[in-house]
Backbone bond lengths (Angstrom), bond angles and torsions (degrees), N, CA, C in turn:
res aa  C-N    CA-C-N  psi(-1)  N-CA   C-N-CA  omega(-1)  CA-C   N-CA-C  phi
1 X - - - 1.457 - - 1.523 109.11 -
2 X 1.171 114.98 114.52 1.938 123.05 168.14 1.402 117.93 -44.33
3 X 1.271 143.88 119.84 1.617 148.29 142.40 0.787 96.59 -7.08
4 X 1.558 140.39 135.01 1.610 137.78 162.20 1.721 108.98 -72.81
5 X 1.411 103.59 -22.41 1.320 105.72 167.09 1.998 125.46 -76.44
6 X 0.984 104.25 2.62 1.538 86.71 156.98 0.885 133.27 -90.05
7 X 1.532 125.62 140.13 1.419 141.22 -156.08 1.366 113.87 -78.27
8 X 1.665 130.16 -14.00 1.005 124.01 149.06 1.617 107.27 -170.61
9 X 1.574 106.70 -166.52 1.670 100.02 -156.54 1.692 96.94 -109.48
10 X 1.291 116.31 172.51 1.463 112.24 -178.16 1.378 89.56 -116.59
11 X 1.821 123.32 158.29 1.294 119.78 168.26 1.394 95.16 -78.50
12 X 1.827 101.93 174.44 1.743 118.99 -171.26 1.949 84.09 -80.96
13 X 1.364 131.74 -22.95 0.919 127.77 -163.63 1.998 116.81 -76.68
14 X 0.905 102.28 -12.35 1.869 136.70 -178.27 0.995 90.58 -103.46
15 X 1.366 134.09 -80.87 1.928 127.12 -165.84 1.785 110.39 -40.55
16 X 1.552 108.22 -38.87 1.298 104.38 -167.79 1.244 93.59 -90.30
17 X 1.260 147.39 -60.06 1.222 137.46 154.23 1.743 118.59 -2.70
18 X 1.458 117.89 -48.58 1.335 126.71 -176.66 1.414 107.35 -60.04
19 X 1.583 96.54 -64.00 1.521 104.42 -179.07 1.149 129.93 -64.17
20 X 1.094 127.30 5.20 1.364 144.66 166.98 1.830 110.23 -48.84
21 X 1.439 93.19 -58.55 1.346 114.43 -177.45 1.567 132.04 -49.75
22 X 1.000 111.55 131.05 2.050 109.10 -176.90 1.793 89.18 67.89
23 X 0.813 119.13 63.30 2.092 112.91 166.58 1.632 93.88 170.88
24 X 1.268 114.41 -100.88 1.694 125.25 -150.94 1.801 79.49 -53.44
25 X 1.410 119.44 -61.80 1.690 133.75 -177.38 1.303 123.88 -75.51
26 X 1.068 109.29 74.83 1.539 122.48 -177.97 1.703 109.47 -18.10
27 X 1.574 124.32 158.23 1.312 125.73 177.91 1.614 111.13 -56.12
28 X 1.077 122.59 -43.94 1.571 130.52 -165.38 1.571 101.63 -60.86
29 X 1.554 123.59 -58.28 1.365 148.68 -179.04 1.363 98.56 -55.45
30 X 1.476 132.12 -39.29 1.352 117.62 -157.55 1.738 102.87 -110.10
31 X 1.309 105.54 6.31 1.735 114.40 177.95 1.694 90.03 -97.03
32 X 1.488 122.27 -50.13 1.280 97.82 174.09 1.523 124.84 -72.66
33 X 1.082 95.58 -35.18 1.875 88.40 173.32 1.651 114.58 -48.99
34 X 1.099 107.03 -26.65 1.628 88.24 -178.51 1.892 106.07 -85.51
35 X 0.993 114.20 -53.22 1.563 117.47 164.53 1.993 107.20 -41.45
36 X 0.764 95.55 -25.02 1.274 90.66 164.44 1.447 132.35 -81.54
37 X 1.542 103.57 -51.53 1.111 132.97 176.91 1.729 100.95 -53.02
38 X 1.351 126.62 -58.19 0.981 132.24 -164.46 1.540 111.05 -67.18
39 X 1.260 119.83 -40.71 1.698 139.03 166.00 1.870 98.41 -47.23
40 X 1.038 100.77 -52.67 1.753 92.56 -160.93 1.848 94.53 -84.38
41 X 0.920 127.94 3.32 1.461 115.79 166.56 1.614 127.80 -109.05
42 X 1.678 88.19 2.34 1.847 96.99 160.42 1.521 88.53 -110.31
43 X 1.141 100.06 106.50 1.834 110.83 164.37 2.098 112.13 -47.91
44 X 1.264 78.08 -57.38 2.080 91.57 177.57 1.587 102.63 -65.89
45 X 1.193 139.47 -2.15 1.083 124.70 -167.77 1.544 110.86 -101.88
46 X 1.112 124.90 171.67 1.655 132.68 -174.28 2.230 94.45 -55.44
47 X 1.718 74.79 109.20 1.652 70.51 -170.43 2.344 96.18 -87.92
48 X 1.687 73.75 -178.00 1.955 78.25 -165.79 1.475 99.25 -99.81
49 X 1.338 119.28 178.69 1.265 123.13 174.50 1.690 92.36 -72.76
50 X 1.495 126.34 166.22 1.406 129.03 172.05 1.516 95.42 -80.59
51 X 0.968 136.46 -71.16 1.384 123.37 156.67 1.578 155.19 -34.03
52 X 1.419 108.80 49.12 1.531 126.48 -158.09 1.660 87.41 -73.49
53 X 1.737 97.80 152.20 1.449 115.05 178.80 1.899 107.08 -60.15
54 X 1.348 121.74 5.04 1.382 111.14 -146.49 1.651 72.55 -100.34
55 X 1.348 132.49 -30.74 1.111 114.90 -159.21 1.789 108.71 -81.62
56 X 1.747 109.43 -21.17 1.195 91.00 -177.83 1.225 132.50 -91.55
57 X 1.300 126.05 111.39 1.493 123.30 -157.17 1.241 103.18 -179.93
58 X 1.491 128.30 -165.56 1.819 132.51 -144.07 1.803 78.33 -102.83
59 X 1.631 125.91 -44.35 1.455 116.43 -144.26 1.628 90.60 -110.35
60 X 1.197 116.69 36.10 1.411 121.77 -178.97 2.121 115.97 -61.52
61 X 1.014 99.22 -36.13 1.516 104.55 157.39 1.219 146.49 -79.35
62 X 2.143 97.05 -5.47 1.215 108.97 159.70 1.315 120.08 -89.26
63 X 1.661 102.20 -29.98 1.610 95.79 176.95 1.690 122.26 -63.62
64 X 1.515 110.89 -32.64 1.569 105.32 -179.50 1.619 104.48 -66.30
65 X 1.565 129.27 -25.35 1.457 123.69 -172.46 2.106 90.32 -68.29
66 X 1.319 93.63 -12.59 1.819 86.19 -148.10 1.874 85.59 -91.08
67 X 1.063 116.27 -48.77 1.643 113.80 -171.57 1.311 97.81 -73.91
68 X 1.688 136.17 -17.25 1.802 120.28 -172.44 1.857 77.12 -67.57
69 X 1.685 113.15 -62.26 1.397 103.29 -147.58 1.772 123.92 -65.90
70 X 1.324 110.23 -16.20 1.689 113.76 145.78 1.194 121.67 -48.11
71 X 1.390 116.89 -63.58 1.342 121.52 -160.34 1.968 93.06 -63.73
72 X 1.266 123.15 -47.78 1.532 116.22 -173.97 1.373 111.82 -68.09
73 X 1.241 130.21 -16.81 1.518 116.29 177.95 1.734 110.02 -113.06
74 X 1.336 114.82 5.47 1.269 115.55 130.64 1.269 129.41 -48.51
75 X 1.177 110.97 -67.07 1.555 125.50 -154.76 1.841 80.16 -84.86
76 X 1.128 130.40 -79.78 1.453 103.98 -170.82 1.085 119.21 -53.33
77 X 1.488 162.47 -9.95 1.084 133.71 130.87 1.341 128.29 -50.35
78 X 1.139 128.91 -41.01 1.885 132.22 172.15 1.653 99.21 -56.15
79 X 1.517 125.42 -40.90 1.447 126.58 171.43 1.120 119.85 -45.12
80 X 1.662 116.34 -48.27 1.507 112.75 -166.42 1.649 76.60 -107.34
81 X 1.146 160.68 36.74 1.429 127.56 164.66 1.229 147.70 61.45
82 X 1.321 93.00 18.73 1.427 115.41 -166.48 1.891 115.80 -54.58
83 X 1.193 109.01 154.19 1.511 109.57 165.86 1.355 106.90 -95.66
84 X 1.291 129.79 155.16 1.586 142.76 172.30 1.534 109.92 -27.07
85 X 1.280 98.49 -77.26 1.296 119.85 -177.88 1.907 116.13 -52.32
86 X 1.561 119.87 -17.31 1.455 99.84 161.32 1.451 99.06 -96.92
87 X 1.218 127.51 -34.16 1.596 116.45 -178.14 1.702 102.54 -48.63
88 X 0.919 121.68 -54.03 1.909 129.53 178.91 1.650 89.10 -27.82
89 X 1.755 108.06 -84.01 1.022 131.83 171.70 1.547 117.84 -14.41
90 X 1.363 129.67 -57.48 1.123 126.82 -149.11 1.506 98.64 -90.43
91 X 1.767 111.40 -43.09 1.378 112.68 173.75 1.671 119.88 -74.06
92 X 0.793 137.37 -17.11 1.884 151.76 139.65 1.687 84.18 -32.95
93 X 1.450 118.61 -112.68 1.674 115.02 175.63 1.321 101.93 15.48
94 X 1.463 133.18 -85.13 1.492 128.91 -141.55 1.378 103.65 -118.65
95 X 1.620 117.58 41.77 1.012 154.21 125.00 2.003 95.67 65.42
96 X 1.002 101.27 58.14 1.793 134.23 -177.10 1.662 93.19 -57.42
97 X 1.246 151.81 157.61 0.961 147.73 132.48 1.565 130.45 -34.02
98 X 1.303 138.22 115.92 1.412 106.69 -169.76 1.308 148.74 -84.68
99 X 1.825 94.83 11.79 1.853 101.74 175.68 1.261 86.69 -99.42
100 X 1.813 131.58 -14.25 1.551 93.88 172.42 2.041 95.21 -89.54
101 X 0.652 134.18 -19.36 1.450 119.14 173.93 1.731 115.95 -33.84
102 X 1.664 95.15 -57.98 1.487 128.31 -168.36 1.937 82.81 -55.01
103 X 0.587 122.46 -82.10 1.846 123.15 -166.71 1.233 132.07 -58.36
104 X 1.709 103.35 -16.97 1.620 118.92 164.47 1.786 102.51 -93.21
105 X 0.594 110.78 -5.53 1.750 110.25 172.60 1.857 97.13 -120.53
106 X 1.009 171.91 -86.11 1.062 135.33 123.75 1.489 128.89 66.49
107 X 1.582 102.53 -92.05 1.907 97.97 161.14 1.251 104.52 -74.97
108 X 1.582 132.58 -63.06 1.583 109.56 175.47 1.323 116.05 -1.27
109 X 1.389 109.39 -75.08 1.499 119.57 -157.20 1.389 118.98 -39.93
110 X 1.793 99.37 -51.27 1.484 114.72 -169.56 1.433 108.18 -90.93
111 X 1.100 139.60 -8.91 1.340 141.94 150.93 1.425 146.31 -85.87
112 X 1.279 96.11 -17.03 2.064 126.13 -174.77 1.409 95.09 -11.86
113 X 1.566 86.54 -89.49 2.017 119.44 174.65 1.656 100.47 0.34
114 X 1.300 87.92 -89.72 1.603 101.89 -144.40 2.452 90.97 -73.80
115 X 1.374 119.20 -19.44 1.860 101.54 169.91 1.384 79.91 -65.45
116 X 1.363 151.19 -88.93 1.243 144.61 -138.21 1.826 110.08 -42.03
117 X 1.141 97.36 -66.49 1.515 105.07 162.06 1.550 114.46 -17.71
118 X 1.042 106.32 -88.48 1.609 133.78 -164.85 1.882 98.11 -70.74
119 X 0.970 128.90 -1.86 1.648 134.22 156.08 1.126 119.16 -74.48
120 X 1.504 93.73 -64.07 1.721 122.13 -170.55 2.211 90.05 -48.68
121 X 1.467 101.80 -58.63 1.695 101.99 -175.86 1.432 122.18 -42.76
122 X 1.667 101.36 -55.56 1.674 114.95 172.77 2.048 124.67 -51.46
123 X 1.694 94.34 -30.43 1.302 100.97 -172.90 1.890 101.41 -75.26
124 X 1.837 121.93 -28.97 0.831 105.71 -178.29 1.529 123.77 -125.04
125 X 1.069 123.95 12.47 1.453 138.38 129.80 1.236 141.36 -29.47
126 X 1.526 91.89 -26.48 2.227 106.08 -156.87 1.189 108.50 -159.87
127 X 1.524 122.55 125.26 1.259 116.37 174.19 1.443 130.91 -78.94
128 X 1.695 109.08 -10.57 1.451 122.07 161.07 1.642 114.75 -25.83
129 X 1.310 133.42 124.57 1.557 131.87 -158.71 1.691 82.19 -85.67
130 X 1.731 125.62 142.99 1.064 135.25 169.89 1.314 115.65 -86.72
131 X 1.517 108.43 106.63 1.787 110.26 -155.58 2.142 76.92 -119.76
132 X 1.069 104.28 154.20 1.294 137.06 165.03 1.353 118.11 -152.64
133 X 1.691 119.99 175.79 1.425 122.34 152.65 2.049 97.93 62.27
134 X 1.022 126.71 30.70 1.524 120.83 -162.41 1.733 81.33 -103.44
135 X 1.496 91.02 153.41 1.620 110.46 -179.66 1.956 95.83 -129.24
136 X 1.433 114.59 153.08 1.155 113.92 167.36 1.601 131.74 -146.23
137 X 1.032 126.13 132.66 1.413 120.87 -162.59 1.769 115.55 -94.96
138 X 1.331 138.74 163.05 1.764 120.60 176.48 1.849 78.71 -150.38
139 X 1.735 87.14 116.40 1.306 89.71 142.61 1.242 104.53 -120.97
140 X 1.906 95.72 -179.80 1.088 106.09 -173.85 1.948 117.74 -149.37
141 X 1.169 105.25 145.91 1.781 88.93 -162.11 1.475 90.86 -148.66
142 X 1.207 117.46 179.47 1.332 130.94 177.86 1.621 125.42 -134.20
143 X 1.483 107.23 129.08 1.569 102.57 179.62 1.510 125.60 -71.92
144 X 1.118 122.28 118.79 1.452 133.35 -143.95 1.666 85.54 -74.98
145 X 1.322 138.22 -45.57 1.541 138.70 -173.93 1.385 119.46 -53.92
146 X 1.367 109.98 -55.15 1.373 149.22 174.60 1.739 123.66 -77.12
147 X 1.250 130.87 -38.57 1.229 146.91 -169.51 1.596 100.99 54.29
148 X 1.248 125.45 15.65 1.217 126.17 146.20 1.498 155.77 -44.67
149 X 1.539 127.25 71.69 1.657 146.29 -156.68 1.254 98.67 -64.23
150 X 1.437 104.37 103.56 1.662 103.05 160.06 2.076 96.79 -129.45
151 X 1.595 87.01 -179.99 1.222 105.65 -127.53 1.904 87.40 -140.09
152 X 1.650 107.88 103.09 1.105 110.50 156.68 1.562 119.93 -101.36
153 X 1.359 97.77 149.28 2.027 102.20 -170.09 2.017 85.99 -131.29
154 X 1.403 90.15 145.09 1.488 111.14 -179.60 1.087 106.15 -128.35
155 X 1.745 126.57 115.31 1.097 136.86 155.56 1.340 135.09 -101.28
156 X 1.442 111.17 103.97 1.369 150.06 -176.55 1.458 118.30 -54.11
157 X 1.873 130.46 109.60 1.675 84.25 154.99 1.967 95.36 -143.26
158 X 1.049 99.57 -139.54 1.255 91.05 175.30 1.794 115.71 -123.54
159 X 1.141 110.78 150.16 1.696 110.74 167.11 1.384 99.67 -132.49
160 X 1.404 114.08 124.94 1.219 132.93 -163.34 1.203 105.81 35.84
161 X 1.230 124.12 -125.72 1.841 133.89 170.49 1.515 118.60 -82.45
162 X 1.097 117.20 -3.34 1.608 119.47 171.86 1.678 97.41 -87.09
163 X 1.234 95.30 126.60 1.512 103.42 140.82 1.360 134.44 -55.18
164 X 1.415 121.36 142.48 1.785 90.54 -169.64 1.709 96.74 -153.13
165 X 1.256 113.23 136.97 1.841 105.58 -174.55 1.097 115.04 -70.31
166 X 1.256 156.90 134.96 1.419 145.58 -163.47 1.620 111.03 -102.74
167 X 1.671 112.30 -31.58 1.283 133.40 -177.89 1.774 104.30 169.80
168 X 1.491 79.54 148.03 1.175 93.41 171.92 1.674 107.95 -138.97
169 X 1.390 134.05 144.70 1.235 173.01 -82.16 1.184 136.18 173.41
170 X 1.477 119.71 82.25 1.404 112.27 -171.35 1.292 93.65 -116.51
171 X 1.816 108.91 153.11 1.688 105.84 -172.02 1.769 97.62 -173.20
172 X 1.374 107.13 160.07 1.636 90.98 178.48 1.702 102.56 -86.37
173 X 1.942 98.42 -133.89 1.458 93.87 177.18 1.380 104.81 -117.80
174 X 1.241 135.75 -1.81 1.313 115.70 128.53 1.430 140.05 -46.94
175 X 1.444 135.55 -42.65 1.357 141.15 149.54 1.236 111.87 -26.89
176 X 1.575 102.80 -81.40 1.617 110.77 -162.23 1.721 104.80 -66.75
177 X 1.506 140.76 11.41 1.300 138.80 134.18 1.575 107.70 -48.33
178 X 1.356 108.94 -78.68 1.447 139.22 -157.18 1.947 84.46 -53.16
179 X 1.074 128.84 -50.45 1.452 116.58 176.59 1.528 122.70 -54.85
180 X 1.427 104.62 -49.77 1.400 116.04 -158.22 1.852 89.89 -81.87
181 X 1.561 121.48 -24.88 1.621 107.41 170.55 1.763 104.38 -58.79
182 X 1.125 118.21 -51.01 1.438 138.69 -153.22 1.963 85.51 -68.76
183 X 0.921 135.79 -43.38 1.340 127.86 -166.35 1.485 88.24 -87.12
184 X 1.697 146.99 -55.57 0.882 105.36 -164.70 2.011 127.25 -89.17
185 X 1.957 91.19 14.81 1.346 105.23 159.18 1.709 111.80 -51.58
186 X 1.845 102.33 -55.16 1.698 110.56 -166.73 1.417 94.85 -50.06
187 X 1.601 122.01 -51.12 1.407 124.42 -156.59 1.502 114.02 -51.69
188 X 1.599 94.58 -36.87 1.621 83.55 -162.07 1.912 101.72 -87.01
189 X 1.371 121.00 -35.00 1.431 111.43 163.35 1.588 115.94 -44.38
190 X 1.395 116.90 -49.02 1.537 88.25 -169.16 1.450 105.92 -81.93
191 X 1.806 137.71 13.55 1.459 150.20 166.73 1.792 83.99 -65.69
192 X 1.210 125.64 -59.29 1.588 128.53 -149.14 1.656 80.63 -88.54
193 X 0.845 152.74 22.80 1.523 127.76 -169.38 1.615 88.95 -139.33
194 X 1.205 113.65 -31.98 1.471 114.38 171.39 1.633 118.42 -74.59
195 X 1.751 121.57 -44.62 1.454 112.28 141.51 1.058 136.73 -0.88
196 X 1.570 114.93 -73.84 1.378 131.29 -159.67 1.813 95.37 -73.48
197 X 1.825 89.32 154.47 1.523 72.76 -172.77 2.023 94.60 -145.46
């Protein structure tokens, strides 16, 4: 059962991501992942090659589950403002490992300032809605008239402790191409936008 006092919920997709860390991701792998992690969330800062040594290796698909779920409970803690001591708190709750606890509260500490900073800028700069931490579901069914496969996707995230749908998406399989090109259009601009320095 959750504290009614936490300030908000983590997806299962971040928790497993968490736990990744110090076990499936050896100690060495998971000291750079956070130095990493922390580099790619100051955009202005000494950016990395897109290709960091952390990715090449056997658990290379654990580390990107492992740096998305850093990088999101960073930034949602710098979101809500948290002090050390409830971030500790909140990841304790969903029972985090505790040398990776110790290192995700850790950079918090030494960075708070300036994610808050650099939020506070993004929130009023841009009217783009500041979504993080989002989870998403694809079903998929068929029109019994037509034999036509389309394809609803549900995007999930959280506001405070409610879960909350963000959109949802129905499309065939032509569409959901034409999307998934268009997202990895965004991907590769903000790859070139992270470059620049």
């Amino acid at each position: 059962m959750m504290d009614e006092s936490i300030t908000f919920k983590i997806s299962n997709s971040v928790i497993e991501g968490l736990n990744l860390l110090n076990g499936t991701i050896n100690e060495e792998i998971t000291r750079k992942l956070f130095i990493n992690s922390i580099k790619q969330l100051f955009v202005n800062g000494p950016a990395l090659p897109i290709r960091s040594d952390i990715y090449d290796n056997e658990v290379k698909i654990e580390v990107q589950k492992a740096e998305f779920g850093v990088c999101c409970i960073l930034l949602r803690a710098a979101q809500n403002s948290l002090d050390v001591l409830k971030l500790k708190d909140i990841l304790n709750e969903y029972q985090i490992n505790p040398k990776t606890i110790h290192q995700i509260v850790e950079s918090y500490e030494k960075f708070r300032e300036e994610f808050i900073i650099r939020l506070s800028n993004y929130n009023t700069t841009t009217s783009i809605p500041f979504l993080i931490d989002v989870d998403y579901e694809i079903q998929q069914c068929t029109v019994s008239n037509t034999k036509e496969v389309l394809y609803q996707l549900i995007f999930k995230g959280y506001d405070n402790s409610r879960e909350t749908v963000i959109k949802k998406i129905v499309c065939n399989s032509e569409e959901l191409q034409l999307l998934i090109s268009r997202l990895k259009d965004i991907e590769r601009h903000c790859e070139r936008i992270s470059k620049v320095d």
